[in-house]
PyMOL Python script that loads the backbone (N, CA, C, O; Angstrom):
from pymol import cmd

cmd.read_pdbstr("""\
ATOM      1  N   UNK A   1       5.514   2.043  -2.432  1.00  0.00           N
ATOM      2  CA  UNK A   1       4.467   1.631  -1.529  1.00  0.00           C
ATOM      3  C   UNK A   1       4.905   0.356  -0.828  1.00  0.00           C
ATOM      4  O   UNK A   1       5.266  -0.709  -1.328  1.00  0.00           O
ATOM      5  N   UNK A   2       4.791   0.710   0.447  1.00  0.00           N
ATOM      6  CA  UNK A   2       5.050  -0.841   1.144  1.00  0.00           C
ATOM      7  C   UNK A   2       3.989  -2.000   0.415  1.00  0.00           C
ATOM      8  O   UNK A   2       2.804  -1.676   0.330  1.00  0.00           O
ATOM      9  N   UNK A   3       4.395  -3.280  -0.083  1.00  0.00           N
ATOM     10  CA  UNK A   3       4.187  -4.078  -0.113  1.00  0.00           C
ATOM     11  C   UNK A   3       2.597  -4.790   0.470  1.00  0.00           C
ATOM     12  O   UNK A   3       1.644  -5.154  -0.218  1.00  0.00           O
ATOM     13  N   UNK A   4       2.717  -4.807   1.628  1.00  0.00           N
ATOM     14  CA  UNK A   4       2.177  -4.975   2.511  1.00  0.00           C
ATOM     15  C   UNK A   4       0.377  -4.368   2.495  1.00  0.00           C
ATOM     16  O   UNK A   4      -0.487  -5.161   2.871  1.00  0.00           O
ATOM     17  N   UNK A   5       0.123  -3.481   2.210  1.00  0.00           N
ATOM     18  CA  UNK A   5      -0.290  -2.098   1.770  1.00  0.00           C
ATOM     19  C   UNK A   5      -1.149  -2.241   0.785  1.00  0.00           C
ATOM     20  O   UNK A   5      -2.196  -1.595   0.746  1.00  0.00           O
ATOM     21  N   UNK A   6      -0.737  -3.263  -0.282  1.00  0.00           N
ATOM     22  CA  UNK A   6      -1.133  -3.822  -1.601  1.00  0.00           C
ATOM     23  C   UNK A   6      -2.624  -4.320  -1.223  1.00  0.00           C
ATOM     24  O   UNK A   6      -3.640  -4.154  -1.899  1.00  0.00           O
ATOM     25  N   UNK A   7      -2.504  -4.968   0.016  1.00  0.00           N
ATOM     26  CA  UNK A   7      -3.967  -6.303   0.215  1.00  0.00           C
ATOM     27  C   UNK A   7      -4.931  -5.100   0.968  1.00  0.00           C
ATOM     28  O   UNK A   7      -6.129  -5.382   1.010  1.00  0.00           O
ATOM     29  N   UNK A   8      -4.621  -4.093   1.427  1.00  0.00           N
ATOM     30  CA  UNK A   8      -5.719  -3.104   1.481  1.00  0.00           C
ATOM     31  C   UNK A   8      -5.887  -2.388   0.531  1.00  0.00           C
ATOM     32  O   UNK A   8      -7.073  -2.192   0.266  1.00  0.00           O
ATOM     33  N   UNK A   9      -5.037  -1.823  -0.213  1.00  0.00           N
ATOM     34  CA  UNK A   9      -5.042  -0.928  -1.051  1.00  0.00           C
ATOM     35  C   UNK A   9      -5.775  -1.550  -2.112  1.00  0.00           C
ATOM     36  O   UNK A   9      -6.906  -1.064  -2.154  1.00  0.00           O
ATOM     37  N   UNK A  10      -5.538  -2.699  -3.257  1.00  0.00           N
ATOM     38  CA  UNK A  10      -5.883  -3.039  -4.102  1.00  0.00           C
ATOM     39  C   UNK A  10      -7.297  -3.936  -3.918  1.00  0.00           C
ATOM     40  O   UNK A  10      -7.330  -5.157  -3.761  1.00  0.00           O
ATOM     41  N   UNK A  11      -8.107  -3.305  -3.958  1.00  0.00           N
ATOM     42  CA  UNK A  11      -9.645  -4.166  -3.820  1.00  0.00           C
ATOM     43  C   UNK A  11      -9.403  -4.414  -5.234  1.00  0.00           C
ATOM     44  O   UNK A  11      -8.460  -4.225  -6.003  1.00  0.00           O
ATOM     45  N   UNK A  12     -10.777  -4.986  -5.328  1.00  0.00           N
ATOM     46  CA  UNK A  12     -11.222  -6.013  -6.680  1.00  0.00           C
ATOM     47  C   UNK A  12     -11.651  -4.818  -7.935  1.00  0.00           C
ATOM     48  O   UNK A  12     -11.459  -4.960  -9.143  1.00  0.00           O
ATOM     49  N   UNK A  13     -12.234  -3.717  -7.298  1.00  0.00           N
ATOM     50  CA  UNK A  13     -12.717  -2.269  -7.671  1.00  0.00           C
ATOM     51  C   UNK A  13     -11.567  -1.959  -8.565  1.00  0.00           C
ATOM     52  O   UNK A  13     -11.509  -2.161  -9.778  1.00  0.00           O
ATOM     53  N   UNK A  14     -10.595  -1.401  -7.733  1.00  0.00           N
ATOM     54  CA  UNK A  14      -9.064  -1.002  -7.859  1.00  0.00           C
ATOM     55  C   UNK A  14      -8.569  -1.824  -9.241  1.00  0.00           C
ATOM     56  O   UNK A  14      -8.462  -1.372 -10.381  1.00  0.00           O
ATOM     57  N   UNK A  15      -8.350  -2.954  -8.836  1.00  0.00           N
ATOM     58  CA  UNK A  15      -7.754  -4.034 -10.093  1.00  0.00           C
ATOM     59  C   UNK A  15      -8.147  -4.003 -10.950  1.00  0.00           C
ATOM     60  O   UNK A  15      -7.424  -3.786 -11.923  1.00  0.00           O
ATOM     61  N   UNK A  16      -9.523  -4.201 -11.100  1.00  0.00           N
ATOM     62  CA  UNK A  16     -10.399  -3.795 -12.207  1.00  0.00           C
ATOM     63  C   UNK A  16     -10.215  -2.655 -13.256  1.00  0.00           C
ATOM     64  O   UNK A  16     -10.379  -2.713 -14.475  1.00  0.00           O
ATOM     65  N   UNK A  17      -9.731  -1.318 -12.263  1.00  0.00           N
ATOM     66  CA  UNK A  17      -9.651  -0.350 -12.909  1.00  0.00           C
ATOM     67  C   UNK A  17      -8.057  -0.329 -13.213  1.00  0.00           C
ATOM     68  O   UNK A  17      -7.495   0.549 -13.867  1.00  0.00           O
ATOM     69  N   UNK A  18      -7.456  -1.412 -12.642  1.00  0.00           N
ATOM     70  CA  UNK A  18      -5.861  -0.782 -13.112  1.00  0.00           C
ATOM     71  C   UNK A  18      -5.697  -1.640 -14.567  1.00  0.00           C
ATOM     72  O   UNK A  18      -4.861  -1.529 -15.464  1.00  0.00           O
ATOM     73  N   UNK A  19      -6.991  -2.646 -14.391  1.00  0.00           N
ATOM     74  CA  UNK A  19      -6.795  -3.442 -15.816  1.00  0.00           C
ATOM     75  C   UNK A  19      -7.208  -2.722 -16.676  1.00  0.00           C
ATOM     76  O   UNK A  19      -6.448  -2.625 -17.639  1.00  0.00           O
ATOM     77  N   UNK A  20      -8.508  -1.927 -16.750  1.00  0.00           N
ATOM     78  CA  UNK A  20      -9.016  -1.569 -17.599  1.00  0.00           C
ATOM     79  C   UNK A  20      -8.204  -0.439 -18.324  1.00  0.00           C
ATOM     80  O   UNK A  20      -8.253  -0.163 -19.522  1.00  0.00           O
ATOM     81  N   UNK A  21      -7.136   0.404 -16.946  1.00  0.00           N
ATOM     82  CA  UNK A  21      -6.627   1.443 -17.629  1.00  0.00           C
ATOM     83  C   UNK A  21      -5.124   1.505 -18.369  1.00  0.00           C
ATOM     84  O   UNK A  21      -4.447   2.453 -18.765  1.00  0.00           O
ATOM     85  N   UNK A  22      -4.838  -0.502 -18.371  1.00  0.00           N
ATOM     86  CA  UNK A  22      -3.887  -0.645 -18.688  1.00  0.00           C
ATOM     87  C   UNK A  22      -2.583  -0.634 -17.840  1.00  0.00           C
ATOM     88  O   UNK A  22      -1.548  -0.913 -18.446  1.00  0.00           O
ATOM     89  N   UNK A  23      -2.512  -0.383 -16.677  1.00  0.00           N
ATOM     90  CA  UNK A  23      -1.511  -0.325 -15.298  1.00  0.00           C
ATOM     91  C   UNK A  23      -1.191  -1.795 -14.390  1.00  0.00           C
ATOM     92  O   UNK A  23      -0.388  -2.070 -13.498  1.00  0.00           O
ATOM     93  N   UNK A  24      -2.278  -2.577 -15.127  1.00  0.00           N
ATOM     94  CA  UNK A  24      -2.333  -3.773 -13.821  1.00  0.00           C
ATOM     95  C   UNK A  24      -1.123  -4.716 -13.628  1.00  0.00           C
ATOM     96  O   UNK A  24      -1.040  -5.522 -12.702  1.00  0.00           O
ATOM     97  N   UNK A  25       0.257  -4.450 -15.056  1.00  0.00           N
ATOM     98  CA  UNK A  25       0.749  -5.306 -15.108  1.00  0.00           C
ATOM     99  C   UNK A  25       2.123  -4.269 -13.859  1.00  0.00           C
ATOM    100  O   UNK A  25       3.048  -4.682 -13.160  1.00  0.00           O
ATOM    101  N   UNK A  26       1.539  -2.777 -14.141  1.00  0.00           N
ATOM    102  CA  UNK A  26       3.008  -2.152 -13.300  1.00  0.00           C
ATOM    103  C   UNK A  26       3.039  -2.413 -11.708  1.00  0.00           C
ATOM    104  O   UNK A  26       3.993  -2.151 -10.977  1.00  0.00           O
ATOM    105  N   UNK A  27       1.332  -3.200 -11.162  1.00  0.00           N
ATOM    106  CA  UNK A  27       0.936  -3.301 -10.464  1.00  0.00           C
ATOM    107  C   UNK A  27       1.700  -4.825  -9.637  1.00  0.00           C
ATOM    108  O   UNK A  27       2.310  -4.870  -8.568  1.00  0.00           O
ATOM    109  N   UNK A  28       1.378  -5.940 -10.599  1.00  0.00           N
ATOM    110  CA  UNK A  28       1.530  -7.092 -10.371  1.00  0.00           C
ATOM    111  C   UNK A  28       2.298  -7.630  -9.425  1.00  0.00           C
ATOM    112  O   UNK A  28       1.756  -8.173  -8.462  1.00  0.00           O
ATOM    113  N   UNK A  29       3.534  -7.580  -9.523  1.00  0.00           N
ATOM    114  CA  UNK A  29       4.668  -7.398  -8.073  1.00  0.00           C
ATOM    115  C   UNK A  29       4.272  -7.399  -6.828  1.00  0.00           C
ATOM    116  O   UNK A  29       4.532  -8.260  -5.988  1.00  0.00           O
ATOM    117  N   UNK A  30       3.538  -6.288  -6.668  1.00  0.00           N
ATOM    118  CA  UNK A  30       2.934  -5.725  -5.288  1.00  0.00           C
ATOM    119  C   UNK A  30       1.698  -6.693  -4.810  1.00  0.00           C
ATOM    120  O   UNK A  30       1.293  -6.810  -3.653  1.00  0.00           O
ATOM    121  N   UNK A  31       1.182  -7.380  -6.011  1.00  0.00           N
ATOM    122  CA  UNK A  31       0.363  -8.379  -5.512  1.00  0.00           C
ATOM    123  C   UNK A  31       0.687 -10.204  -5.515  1.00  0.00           C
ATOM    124  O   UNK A  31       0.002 -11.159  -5.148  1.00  0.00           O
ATOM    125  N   UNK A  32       2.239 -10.076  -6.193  1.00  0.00           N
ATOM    126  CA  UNK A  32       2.538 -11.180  -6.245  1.00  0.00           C
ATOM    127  C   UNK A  32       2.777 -12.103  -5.041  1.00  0.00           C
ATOM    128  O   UNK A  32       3.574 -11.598  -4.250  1.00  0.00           O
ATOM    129  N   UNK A  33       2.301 -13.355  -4.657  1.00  0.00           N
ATOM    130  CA  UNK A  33       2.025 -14.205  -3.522  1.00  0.00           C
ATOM    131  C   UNK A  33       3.503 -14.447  -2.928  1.00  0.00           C
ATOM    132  O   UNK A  33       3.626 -14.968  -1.819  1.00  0.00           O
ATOM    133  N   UNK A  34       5.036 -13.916  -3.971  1.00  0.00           N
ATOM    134  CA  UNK A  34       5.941 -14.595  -3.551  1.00  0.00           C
ATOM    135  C   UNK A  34       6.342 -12.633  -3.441  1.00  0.00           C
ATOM    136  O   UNK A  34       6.953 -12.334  -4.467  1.00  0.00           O
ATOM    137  N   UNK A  35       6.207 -11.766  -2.799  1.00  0.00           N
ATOM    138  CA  UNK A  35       6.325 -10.966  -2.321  1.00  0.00           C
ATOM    139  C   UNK A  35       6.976 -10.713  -1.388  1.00  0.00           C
ATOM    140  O   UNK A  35       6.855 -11.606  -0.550  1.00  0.00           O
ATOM    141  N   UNK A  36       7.810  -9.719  -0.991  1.00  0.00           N
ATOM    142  CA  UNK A  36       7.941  -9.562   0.748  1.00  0.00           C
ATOM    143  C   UNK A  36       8.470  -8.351   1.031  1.00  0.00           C
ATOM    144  O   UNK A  36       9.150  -7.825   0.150  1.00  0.00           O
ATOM    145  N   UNK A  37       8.320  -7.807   2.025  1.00  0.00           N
ATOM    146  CA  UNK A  37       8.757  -6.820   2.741  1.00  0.00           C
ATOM    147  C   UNK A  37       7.538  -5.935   2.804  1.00  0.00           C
ATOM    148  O   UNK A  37       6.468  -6.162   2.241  1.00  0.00           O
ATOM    149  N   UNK A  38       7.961  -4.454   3.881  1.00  0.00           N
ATOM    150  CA  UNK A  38       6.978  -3.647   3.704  1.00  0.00           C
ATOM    151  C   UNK A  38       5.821  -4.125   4.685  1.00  0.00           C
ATOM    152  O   UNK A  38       4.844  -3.393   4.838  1.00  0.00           O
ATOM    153  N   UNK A  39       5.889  -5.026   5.180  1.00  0.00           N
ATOM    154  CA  UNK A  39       4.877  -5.560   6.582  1.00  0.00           C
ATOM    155  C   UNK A  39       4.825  -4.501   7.728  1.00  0.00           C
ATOM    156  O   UNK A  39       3.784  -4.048   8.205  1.00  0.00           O
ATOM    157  N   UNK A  40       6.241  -4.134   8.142  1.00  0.00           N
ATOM    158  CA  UNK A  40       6.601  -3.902   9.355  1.00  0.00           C
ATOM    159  C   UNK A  40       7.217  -2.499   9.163  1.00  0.00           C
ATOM    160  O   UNK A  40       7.491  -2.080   8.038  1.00  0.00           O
ATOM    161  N   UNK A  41       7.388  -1.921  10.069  1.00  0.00           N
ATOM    162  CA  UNK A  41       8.109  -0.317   9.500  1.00  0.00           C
ATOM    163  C   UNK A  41       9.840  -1.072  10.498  1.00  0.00           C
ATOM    164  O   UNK A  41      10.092  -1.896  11.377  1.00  0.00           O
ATOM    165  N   UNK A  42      10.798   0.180   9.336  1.00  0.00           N
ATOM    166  CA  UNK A  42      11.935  -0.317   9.889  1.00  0.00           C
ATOM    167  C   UNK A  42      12.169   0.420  10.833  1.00  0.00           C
ATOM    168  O   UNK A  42      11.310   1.103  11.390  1.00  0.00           O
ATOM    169  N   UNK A  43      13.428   0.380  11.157  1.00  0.00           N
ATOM    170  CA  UNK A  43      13.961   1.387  12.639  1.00  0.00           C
ATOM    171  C   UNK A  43      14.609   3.291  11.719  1.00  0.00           C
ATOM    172  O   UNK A  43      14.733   4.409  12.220  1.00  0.00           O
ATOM    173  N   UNK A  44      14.718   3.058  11.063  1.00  0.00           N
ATOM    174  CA  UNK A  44      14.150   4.616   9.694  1.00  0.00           C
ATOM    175  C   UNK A  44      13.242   4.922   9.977  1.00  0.00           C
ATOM    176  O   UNK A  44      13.092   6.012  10.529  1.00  0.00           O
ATOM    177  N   UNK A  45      12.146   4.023   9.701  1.00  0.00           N
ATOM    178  CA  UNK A  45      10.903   4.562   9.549  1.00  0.00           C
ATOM    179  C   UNK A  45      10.082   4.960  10.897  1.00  0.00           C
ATOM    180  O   UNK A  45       9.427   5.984  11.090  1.00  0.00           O
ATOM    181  N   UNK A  46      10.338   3.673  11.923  1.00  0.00           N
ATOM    182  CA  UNK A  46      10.251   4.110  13.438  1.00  0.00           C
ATOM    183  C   UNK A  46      11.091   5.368  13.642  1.00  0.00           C
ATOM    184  O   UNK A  46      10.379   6.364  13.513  1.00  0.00           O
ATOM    185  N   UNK A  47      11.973   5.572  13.831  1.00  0.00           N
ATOM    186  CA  UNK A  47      12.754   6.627  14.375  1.00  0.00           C
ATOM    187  C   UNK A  47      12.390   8.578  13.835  1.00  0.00           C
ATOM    188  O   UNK A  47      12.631   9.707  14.262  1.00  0.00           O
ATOM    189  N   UNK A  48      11.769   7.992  12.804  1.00  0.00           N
ATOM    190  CA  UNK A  48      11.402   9.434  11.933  1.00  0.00           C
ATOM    191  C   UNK A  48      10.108  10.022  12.295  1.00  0.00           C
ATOM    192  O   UNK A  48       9.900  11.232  12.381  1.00  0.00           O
ATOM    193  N   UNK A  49       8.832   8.632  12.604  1.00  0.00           N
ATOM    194  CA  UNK A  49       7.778   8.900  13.112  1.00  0.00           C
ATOM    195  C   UNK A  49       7.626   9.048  14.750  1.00  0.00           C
ATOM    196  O   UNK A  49       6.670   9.606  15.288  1.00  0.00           O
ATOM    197  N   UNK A  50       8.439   8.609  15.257  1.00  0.00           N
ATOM    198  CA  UNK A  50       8.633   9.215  16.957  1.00  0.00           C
ATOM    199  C   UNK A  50       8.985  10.572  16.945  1.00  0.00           C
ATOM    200  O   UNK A  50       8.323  11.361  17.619  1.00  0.00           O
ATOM    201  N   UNK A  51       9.729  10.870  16.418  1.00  0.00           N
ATOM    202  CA  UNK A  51      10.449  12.619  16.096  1.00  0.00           C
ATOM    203  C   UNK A  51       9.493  12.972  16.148  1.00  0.00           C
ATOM    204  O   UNK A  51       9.390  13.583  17.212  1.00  0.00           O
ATOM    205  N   UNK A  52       8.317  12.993  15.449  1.00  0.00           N
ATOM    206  CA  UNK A  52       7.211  13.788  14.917  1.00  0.00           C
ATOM    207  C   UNK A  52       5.766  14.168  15.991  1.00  0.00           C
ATOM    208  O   UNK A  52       5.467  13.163  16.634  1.00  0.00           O
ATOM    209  N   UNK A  53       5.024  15.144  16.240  1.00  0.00           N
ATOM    210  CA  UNK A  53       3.897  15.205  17.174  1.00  0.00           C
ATOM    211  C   UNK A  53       2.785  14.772  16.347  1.00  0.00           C
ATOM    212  O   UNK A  53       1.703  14.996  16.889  1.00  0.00           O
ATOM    213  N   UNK A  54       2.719  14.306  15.377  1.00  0.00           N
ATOM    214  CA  UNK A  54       1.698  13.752  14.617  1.00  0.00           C
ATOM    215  C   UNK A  54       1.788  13.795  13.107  1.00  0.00           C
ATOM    216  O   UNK A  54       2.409  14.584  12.394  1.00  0.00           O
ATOM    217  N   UNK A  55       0.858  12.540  12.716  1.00  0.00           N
ATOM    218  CA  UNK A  55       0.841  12.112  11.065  1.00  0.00           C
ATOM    219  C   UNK A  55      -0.490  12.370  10.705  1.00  0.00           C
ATOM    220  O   UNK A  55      -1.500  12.599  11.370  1.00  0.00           O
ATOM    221  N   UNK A  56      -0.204  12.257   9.188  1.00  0.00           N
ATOM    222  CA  UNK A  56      -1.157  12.561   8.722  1.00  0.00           C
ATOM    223  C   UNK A  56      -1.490  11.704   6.967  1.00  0.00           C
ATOM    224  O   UNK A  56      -0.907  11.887   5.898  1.00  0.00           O
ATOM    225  N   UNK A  57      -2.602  10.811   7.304  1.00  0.00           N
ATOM    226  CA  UNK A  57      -2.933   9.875   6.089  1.00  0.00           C
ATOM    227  C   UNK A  57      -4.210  10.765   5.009  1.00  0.00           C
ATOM    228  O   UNK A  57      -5.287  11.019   5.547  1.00  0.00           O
ATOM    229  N   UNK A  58      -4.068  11.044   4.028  1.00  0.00           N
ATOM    230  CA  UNK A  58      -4.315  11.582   2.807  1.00  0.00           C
ATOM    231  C   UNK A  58      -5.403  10.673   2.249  1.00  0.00           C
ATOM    232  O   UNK A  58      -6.467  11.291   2.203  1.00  0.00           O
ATOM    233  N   UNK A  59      -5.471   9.846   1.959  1.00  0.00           N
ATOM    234  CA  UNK A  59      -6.152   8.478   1.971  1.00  0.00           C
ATOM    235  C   UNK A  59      -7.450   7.780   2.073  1.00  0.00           C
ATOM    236  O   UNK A  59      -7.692   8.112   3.233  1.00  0.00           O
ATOM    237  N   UNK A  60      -8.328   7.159   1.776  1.00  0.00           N
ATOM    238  CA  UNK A  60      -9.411   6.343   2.466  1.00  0.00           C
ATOM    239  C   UNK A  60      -9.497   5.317   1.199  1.00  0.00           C
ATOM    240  O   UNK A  60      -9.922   5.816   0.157  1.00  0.00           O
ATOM    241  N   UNK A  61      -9.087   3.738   1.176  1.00  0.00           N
ATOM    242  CA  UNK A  61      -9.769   3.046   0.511  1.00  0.00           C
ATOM    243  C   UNK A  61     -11.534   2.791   0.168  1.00  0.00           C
ATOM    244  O   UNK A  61     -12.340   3.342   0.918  1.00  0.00           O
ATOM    245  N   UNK A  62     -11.806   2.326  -0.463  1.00  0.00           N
ATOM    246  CA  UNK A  62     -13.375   2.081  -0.462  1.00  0.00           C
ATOM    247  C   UNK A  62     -14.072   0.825   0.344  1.00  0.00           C
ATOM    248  O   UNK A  62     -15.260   0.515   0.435  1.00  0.00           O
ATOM    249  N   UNK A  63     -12.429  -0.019   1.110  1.00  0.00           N
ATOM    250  CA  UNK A  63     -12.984  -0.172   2.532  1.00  0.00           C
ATOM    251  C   UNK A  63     -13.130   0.382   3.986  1.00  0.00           C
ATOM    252  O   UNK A  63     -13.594  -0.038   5.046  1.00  0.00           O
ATOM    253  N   UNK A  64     -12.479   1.591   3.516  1.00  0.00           N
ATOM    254  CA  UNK A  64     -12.316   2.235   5.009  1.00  0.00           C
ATOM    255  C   UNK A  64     -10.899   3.038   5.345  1.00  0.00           C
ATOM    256  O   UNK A  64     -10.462   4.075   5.845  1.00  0.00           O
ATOM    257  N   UNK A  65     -10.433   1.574   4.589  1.00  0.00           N
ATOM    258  CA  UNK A  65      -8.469   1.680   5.332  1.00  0.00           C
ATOM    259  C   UNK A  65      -7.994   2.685   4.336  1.00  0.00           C
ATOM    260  O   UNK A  65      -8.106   2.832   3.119  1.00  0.00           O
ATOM    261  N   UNK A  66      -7.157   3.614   5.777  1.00  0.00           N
ATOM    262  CA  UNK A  66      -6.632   4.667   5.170  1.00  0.00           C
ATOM    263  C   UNK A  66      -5.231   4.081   4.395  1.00  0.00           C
ATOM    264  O   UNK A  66      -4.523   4.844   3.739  1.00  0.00           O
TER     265      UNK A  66
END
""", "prot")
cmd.dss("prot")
cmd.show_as("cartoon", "prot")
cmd.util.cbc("prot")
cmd.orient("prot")
């Protein structure tokens, strides 16, 4: 998972439940403040999604963000 991804993905909900289910520490990384990458898509990741006539996100946080 991009990095990046983490500060939508992981609400307070989420954390909660990755503590409770015992996961929060495989988690930690992805929320660590000294983090990086995964902001920006690379020229891979650009170049693969231009190819394409459309995407498709699987997804909906419990704020919205897919």
């Amino acid at each position: 998972m991009p990095l990046g991804v983490a500060d939508i993905a992981f609400t307070p909900t989420v954390r909660a439940e990755q503590e409770r289910l015992g996961s929060a520490a495989l988690y930690a990384s992805a929320l660590s403040p000294d983090r990086d990458g995964g902001r920006s898509l690379t020229e891979r990741e650009a170049s693969f999604l231009e190819a394409r006539d459309g995407v498709f996100q699987a997804t909906v946080s419990e704020t919205g963000w897919p």
